[in-house]
DRENDO-1510 file (C-alpha; in Angstrom, 1 decimal, always signed):
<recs>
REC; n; res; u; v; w
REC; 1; UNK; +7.5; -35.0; +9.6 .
REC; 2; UNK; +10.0; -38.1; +10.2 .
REC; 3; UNK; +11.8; -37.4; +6.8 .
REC; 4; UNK; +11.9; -33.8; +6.7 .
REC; 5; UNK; +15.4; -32.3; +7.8 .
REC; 6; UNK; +16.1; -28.7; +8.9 .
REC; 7; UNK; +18.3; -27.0; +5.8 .
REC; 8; UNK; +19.8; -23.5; +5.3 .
REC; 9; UNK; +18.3; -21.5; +2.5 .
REC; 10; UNK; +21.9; -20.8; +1.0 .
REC; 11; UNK; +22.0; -24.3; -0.3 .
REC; 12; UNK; +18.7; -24.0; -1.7 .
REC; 13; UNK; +19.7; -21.3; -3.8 .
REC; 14; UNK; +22.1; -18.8; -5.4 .
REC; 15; UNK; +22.2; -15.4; -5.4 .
REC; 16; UNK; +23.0; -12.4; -8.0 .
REC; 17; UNK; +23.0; -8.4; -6.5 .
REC; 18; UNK; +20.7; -6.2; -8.8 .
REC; 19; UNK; +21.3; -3.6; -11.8 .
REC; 20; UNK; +22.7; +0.4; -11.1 .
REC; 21; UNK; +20.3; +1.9; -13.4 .
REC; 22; UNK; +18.1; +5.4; -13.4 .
REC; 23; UNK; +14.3; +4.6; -13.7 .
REC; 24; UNK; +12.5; +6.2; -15.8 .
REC; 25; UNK; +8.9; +6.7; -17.2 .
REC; 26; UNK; +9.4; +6.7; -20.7 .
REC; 27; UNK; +8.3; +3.3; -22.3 .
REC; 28; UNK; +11.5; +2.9; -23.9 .
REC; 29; UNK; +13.5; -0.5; -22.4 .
REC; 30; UNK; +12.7; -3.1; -19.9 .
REC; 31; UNK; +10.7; -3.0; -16.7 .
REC; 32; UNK; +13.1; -2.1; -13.7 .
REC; 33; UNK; +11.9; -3.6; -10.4 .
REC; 34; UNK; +12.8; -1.7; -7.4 .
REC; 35; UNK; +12.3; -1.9; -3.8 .
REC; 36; UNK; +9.0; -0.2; -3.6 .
REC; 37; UNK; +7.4; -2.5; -6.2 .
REC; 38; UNK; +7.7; -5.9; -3.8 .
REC; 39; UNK; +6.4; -3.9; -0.6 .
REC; 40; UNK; +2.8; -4.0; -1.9 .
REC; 41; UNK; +0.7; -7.5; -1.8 .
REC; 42; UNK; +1.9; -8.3; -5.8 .
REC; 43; UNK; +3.5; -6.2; -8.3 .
REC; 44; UNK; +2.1; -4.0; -9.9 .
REC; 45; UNK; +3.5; -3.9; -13.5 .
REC; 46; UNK; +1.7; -0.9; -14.4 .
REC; 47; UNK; +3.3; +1.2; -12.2 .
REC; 48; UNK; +7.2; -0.3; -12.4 .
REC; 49; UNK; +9.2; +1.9; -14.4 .
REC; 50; UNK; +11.5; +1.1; -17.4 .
REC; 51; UNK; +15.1; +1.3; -17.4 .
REC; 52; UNK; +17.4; +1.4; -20.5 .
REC; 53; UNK; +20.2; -1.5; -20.7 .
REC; 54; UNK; +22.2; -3.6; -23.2 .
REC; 55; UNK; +21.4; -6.9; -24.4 .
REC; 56; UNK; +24.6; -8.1; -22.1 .
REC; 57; UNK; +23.7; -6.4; -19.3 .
REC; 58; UNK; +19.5; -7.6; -20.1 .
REC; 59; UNK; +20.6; -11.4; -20.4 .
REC; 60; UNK; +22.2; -11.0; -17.3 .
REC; 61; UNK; +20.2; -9.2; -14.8 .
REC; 62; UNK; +16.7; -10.2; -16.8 .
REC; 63; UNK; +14.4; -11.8; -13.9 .
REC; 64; UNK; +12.5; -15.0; -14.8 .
REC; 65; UNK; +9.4; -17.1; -13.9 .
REC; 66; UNK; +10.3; -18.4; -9.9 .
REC; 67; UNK; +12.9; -15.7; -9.4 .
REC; 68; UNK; +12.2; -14.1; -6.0 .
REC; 69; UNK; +13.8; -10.9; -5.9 .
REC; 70; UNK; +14.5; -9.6; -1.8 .
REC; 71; UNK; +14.9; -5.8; -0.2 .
REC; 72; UNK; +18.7; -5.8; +1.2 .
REC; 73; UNK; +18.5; -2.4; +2.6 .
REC; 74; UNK; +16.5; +0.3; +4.6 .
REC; 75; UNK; +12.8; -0.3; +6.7 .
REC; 76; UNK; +11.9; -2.4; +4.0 .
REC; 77; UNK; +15.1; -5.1; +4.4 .
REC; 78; UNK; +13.5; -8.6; +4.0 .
REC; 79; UNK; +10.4; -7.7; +1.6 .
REC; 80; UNK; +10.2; -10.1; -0.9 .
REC; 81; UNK; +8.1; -11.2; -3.7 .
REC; 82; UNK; +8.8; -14.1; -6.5 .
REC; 83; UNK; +8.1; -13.3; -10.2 .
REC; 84; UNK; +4.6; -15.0; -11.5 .
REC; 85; UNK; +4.2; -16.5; -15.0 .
REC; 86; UNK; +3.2; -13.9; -17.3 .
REC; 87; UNK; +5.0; -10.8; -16.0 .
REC; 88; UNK; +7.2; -8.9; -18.6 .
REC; 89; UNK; +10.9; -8.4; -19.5 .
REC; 90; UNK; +12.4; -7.0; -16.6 .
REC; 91; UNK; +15.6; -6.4; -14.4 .
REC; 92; UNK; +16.0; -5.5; -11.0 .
REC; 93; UNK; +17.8; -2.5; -9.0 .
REC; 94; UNK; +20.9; -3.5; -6.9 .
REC; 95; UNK; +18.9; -2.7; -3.6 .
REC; 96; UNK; +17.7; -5.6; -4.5 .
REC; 97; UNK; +19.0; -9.6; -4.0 .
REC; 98; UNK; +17.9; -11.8; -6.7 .
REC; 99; UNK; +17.3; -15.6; -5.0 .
REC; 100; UNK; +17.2; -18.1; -7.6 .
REC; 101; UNK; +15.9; -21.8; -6.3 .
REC; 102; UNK; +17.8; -24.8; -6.8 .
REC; 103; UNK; +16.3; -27.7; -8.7 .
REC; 104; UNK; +16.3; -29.5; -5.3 .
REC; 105; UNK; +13.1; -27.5; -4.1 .
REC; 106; UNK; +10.3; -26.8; -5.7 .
REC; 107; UNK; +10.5; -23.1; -6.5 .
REC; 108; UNK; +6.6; -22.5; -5.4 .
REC; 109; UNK; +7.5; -23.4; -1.9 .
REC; 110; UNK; +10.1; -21.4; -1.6 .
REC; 111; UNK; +8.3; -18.6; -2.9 .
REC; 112; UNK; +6.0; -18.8; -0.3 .
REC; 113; UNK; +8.2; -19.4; +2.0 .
REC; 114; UNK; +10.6; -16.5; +1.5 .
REC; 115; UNK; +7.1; -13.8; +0.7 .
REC; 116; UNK; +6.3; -14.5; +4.3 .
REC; 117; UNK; +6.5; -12.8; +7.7 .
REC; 118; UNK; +8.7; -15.5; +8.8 .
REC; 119; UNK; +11.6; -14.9; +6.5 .
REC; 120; UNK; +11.2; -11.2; +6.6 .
REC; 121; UNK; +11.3; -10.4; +10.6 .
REC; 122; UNK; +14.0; -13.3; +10.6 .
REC; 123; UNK; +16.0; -10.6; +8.3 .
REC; 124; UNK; +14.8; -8.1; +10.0 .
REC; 125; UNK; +16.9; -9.4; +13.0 .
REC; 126; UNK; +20.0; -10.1; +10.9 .
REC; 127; UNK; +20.5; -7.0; +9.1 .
REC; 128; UNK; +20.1; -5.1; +12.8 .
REC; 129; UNK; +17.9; -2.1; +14.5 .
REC; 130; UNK; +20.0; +0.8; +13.3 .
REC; 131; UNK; +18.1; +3.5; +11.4 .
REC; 132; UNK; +19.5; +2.1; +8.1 .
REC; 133; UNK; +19.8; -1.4; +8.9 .
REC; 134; UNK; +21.5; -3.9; +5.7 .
REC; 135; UNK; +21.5; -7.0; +4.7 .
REC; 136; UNK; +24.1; -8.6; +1.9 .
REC; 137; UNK; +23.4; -11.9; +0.4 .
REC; 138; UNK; +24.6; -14.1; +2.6 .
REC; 139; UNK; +22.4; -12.7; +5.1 .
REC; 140; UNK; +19.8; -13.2; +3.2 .
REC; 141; UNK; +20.3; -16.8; +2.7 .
REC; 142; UNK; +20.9; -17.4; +6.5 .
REC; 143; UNK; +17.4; -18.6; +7.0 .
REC; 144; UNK; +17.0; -22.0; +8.3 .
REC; 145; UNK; +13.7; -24.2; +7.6 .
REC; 146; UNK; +12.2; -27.7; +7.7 .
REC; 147; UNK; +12.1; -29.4; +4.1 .
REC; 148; UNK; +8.9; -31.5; +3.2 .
REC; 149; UNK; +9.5; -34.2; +0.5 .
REC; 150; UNK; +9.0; -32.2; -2.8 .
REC; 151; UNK; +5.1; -33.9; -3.0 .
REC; 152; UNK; +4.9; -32.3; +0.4 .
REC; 153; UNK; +6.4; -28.9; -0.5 .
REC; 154; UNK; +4.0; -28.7; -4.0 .
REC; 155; UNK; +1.0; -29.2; -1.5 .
REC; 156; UNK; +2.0; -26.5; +0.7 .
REC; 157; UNK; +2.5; -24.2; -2.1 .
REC; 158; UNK; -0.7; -24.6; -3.4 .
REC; 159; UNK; -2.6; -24.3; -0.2 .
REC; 160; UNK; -1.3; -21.0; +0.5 .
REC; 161; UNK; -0.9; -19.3; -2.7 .
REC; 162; UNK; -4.6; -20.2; -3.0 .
REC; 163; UNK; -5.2; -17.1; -0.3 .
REC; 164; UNK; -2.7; -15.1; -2.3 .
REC; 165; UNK; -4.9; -15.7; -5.9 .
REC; 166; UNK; -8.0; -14.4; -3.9 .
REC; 167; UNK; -6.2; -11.5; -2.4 .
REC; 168; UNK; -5.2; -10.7; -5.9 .
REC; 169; UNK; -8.8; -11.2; -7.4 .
REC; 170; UNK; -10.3; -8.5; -4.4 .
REC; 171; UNK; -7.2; -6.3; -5.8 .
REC; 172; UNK; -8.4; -6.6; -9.3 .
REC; 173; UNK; -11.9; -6.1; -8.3 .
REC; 174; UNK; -11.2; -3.0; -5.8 .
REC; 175; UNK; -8.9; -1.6; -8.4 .
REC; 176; UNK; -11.8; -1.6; -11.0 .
REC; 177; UNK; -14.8; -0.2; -8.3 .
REC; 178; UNK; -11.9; +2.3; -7.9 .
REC; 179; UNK; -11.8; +3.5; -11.0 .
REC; 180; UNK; -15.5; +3.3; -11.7 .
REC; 181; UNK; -16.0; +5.6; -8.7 .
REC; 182; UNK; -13.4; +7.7; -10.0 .
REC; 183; UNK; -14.7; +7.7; -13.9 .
REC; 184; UNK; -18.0; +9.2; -12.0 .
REC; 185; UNK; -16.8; +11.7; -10.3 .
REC; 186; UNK; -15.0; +12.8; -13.6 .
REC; 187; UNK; -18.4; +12.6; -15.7 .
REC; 188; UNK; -20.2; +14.5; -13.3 .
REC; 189; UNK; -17.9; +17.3; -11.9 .
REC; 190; UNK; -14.9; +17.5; -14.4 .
REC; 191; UNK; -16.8; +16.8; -18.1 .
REC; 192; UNK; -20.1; +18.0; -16.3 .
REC; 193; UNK; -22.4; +16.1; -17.5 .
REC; 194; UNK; -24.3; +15.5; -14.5 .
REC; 195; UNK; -27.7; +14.4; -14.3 .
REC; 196; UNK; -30.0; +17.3; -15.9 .
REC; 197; UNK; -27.3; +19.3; -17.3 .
REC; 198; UNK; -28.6; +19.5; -20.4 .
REC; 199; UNK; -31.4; +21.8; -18.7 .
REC; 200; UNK; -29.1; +23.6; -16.3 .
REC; 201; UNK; -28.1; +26.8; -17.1 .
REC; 202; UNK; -24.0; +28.0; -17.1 .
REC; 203; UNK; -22.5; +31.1; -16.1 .
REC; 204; UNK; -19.1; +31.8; -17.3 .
REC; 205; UNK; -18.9; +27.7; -18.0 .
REC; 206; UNK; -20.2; +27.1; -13.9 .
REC; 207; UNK; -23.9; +25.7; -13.5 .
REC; 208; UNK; -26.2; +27.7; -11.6 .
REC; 209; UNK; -26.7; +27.3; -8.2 .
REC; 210; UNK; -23.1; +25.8; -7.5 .
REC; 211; UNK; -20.4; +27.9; -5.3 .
REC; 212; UNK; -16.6; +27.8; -5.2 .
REC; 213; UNK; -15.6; +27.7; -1.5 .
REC; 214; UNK; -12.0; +27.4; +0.4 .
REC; 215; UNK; -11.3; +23.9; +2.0 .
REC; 216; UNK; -11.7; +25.6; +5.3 .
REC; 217; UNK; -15.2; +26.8; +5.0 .
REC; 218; UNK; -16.6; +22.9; +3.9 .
REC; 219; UNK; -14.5; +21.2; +6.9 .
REC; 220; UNK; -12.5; +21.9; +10.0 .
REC; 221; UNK; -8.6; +21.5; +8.8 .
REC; 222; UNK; -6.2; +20.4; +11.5 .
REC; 223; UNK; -3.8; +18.1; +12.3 .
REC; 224; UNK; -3.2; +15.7; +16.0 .
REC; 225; UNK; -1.9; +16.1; +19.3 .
REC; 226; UNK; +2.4; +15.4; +19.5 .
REC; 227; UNK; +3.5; +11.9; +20.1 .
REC; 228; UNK; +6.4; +11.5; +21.5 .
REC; 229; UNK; +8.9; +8.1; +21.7 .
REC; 230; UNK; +8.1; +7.9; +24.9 .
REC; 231; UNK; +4.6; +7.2; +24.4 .
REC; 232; UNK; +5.2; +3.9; +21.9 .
REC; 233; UNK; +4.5; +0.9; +23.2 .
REC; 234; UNK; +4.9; -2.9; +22.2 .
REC; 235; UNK; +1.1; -3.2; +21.8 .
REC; 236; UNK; -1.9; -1.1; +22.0 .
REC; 237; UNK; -3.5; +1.5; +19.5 .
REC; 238; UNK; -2.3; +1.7; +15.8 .
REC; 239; UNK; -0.4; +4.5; +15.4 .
REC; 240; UNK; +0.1; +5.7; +11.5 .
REC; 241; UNK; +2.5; +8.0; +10.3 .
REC; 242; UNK; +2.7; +9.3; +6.7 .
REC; 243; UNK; +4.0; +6.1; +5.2 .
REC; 244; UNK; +1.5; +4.0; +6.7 .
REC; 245; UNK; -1.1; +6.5; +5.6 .
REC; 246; UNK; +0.4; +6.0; +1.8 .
REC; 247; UNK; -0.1; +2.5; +1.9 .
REC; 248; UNK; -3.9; +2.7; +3.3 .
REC; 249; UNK; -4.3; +5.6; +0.5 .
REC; 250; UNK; -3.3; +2.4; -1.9 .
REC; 251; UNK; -5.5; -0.4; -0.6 .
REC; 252; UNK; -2.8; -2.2; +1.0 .
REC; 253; UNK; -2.1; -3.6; +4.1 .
REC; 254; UNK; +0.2; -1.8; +6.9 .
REC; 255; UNK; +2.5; -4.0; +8.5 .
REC; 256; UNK; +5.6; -3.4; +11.0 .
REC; 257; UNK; +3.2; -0.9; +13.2 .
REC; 258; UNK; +3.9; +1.2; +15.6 .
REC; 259; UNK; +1.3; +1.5; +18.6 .
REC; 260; UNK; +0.0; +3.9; +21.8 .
REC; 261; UNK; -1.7; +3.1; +25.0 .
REC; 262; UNK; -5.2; +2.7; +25.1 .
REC; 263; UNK; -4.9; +4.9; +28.0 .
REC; 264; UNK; -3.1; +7.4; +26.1 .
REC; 265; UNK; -5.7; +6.7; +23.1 .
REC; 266; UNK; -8.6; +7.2; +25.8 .
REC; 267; UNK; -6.8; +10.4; +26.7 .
REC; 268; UNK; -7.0; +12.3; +23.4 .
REC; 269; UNK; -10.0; +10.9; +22.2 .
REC; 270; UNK; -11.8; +12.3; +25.5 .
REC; 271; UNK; -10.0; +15.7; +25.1 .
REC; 272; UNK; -9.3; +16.5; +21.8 .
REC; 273; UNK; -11.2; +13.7; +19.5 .
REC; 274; UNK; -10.1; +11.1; +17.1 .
REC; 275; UNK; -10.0; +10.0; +13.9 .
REC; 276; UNK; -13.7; +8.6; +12.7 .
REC; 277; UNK; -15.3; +7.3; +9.6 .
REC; 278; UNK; -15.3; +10.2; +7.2 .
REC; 279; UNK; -12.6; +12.3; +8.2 .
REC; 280; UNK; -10.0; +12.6; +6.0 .
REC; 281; UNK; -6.2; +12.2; +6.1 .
REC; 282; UNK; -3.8; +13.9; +3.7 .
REC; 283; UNK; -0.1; +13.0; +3.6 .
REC; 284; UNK; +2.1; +16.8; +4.5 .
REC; 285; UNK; +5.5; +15.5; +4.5 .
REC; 286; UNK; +7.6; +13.9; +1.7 .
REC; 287; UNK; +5.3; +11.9; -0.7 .
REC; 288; UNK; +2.4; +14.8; -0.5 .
REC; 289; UNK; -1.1; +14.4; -1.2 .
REC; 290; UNK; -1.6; +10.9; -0.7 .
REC; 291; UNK; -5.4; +11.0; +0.7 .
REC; 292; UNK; -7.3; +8.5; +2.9 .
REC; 293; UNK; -10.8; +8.3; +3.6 .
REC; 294; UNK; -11.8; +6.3; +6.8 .
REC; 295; UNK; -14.0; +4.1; +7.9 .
REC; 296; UNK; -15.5; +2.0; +10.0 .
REC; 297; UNK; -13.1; -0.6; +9.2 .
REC; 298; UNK; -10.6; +0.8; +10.6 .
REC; 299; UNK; -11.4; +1.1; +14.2 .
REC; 300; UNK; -9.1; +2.9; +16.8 .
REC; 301; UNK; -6.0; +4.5; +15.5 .
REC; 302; UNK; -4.0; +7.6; +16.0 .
REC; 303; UNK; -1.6; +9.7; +13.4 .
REC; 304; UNK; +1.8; +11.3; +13.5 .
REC; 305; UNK; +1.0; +15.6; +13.9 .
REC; 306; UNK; +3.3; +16.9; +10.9 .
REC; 307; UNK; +3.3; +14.3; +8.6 .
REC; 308; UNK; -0.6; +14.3; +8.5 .
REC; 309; UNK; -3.5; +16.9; +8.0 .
REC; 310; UNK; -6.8; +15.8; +9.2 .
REC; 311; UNK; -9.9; +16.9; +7.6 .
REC; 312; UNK; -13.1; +16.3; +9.9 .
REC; 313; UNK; -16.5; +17.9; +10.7 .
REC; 314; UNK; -17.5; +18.5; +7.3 .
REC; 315; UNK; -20.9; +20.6; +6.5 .
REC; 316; UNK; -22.2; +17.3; +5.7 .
REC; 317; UNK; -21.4; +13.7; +5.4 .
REC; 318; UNK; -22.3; +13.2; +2.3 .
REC; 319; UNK; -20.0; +16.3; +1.1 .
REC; 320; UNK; -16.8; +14.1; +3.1 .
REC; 321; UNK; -17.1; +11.6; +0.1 .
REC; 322; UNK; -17.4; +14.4; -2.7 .
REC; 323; UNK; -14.5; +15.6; -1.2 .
REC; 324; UNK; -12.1; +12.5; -1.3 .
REC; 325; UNK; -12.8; +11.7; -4.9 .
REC; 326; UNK; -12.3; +15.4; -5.5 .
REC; 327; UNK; -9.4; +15.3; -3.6 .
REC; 328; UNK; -8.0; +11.9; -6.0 .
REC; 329; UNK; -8.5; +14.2; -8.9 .
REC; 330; UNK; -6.1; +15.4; -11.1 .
REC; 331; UNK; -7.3; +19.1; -10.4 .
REC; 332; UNK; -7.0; +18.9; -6.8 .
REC; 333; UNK; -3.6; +17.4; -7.6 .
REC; 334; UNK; -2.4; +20.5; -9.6 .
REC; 335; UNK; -3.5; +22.9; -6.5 .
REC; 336; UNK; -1.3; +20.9; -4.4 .
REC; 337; UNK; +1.7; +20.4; -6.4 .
REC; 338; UNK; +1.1; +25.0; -6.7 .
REC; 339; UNK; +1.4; +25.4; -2.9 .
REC; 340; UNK; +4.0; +23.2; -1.6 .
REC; 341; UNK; +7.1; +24.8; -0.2 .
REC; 342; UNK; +10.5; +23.8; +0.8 .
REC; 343; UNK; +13.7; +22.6; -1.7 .
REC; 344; UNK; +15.4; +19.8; -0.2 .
REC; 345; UNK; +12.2; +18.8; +1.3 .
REC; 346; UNK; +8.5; +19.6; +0.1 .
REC; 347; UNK; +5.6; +19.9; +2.9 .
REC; 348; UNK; +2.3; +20.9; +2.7 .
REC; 349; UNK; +0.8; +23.5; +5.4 .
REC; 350; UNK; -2.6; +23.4; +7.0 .
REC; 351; UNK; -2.6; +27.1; +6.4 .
REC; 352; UNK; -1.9; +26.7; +2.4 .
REC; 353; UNK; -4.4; +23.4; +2.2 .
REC; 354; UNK; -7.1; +25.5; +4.0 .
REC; 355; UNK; -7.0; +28.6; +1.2 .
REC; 356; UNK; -7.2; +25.6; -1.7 .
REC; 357; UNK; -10.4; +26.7; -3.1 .
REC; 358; UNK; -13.0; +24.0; -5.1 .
REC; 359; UNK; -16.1; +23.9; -7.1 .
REC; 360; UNK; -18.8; +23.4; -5.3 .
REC; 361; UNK; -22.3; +21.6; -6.3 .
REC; 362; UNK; -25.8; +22.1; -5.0 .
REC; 363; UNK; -25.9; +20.1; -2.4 .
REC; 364; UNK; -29.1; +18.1; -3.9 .
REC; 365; UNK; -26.5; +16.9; -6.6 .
REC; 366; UNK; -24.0; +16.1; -3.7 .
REC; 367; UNK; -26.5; +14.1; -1.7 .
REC; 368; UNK; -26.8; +12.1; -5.4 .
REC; 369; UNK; -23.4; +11.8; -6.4 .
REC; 370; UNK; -23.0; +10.0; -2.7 .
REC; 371; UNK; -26.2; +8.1; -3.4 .
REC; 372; UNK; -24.5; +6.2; -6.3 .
REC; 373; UNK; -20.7; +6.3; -4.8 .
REC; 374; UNK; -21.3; +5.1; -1.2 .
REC; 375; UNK; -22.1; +1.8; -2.1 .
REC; 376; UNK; -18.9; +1.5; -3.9 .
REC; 377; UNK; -16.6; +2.4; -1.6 .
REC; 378; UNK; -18.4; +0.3; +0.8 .
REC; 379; UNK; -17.8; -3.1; -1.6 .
REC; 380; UNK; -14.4; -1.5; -1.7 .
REC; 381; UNK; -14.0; -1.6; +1.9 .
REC; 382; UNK; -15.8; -5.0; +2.1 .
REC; 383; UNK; -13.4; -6.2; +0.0 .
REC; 384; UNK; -10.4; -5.0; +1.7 .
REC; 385; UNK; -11.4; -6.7; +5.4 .
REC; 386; UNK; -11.7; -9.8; +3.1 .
REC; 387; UNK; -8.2; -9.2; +2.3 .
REC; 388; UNK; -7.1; -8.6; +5.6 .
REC; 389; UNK; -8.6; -12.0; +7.0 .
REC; 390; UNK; -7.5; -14.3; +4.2 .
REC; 391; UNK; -3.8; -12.9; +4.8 .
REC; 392; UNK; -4.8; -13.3; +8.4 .
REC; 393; UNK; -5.4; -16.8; +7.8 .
REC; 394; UNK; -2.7; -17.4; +5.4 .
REC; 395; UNK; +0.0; -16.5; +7.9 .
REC; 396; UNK; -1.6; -18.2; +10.7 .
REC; 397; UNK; -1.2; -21.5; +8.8 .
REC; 398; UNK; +2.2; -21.0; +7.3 .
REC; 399; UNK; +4.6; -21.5; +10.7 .
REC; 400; UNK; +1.6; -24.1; +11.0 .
REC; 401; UNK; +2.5; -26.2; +7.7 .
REC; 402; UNK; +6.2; -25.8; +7.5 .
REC; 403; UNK; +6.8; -27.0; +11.1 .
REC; 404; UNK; +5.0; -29.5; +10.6 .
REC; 405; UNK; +2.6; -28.9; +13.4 .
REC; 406; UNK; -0.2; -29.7; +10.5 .
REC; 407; UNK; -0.2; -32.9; +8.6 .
REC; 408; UNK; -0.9; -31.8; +4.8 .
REC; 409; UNK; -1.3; -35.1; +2.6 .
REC; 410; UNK; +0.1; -35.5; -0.5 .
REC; 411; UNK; -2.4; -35.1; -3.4 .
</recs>
């Protein structure tokens, strides 16, 4: 690395703050990316919302191809994500920094560069630990880095967005097992058209044999033991909260963790249990309703009491996974959305989720709807530890490549 020289990112690039527009669902103007639609692995245009704006205004904030787009404000300061060919017209919200790369760098390298955990806890540090820590855009263009020769730089692009286009195709793929999973469950329990129902017999528009039951009489409903600040530590046992929780329920992967003792862990899981594959995780706090199934994958981990309800020792295994696709279904959805209390702030009770009441099938139909569904959340999970190594792998090599510390050849 004889002819690469250390550079600032500021002359690498210039920078434009973001759009003051109200989101909004309607298809009606152009996509409007905010701050939660670069936290997950890629964006997903499907869920960013539209945002109405003049032709000016469009022309001025409109994001193109190599455009990387960076969180100023808040936990999420120093997320970033550059816009791929093929995404549609959009703008960006002014918690956002747009970074637009010079025609002195390849604009793939810099991509990668500024997507990583590198950039990100290096702007982390900047913008400060307060509760509400911020980062303007000079900050964000602080960042110093090695420059390859642009042959150099092309290379290294290419060898690590390769692990992002494989992460993506596992996202595609889990997103469609997802759904299929999800298109069961509806078929089955929602249209009922389950297998036989053309001999069963209904009552009242309910098959015979099946049962409507509370949540508390199909699983025991509770929530953890109090953790208090004291009892984080710089390394040890995950420790998810309700956001963290949210962005399992989402296939994606946590970062920035918080963690316990193993001793602590030890403590609770000898006294009181733990979390195991099966049990069930509900977000109470905030965002509601956001449900996780876990498994094996997951290994040790503990959970925030208040933000979390915990659903565990159901009747039966199999009824754990009837449960969680009932649970991702718009019915269970609407019972939710009837029982939650509060103005300012919404929450969810174990006492209200316990009286939620469900339709129950015989359990021969339960042991077959998991018969067909297990093995498709197991490719999902499958899939997602495949994630989690490639990006594993991906950011073991990028401090690797840019310092230098491994010789990539010019193609």
């Amino acid at each position: 690395m004889n002819n690469w020289k250390e550079v600032s990112l500021k002359n690498y690039c210039i920078t434009q703050y973001g759009y003051t527009a109200s989101a909004t669902d309607n298809n009606t103007g152009v996509k409007f990316v905010r701050i939660t639609d670069i936290v997950p692995d890629f964006i997903d245009w499907n869920k960013v919302p539209y945002c109405e704006i003049s032709e000016k205004d469009f022309k001025k904030y409109k994001l193109n191809e190599g455009d990387i787009v960076a969180a100023r404000t808040g936990a999420t300061v120093g997320f970033a994500k550059q816009i791929r060919k093929g995404a549609p017209d959009a703008v960006f919200a002014s918690y956002l920094v747009k970074l637009i790369p010079s025609e002195k760098v390849d604009k793939h390298f810099l991509g990668v560069l500024i997507e990583s955990n590198v950039y990100r806890e290096f702007i982390q540090i900047i913008a400060g630990g307060s509760a509400q820590p911020n980062a303007n855009a000079n900050d964000l263009t602080l960042f110093k880095f090695f420059l390859p020769p642009v042959p150099i730089q092309k290379r290294i692009a290419s060898i690590l967005s390769a692990y992002d286009d494989l992460v993506e195709v596992n996202n595609r793929r889990i997103k469609l097992l997802e759904e299929t999973a999800r298109e069961l469950y509806k078929e089955w329990f929602v249209r009922m058209r389950f297998p036989g129902y053309k001999q069963a017999k209904f009552v009242k528009g309910v098959p015979e044999g099946w049962e409507v039951k509370s949540v508390s009489e199909i699983a025991e409903v509770t929530s953890s033991k109090r953790i208090f600040l004291s009892d984080y530590v710089a390394e040890g046992v995950p420790f998810y909260r309700g956001k963290e929780i949210s962005i399992k329920s989402n296939n994606e992967e946590v970062s920035d963790l918080l963690y316990i003792s193993k001793k602590k862990y030890e403590g609770i899981k000898k006294r009181f249990g733990v979390p195991i594959a099966g049990d069930i995780l509900i977000t109470a706090v905030g965002t509601i309703g956001n449900i996780y199934l876990v498994n094996e994958a997951d290994g040790d981990f503990y959970f925030k009491d208040g933000n979390l309800i915990w659903l565990r020792k159901f009747n039966k295994h199999e009824l754990s996974l009837y449960f969680y696709y009932h649970s991702i279904s718009e019915v269970f959805t609407n019972s939710l959305n009837s029982i939650t209390i509060g103005s300012s702030q919404e929450a969810l009770t174990i006492a209200s989720l316990k009286k939620i009441l469900l339709l129950l099938p015989t359990e021969d139909l339960i042991d077959r709807f998991y018969q067909v569904a297990k093995p498709i959340k197991t490719q999902i999970e499958i899939l997602q530890q495949q994630n989690t190594q490639l990006r594993q792998i991906r950011d073991r090599l990028l401090p690797r490549l840019i310092s230098g510390k491994l010789e990539v050849k010019e193609i």
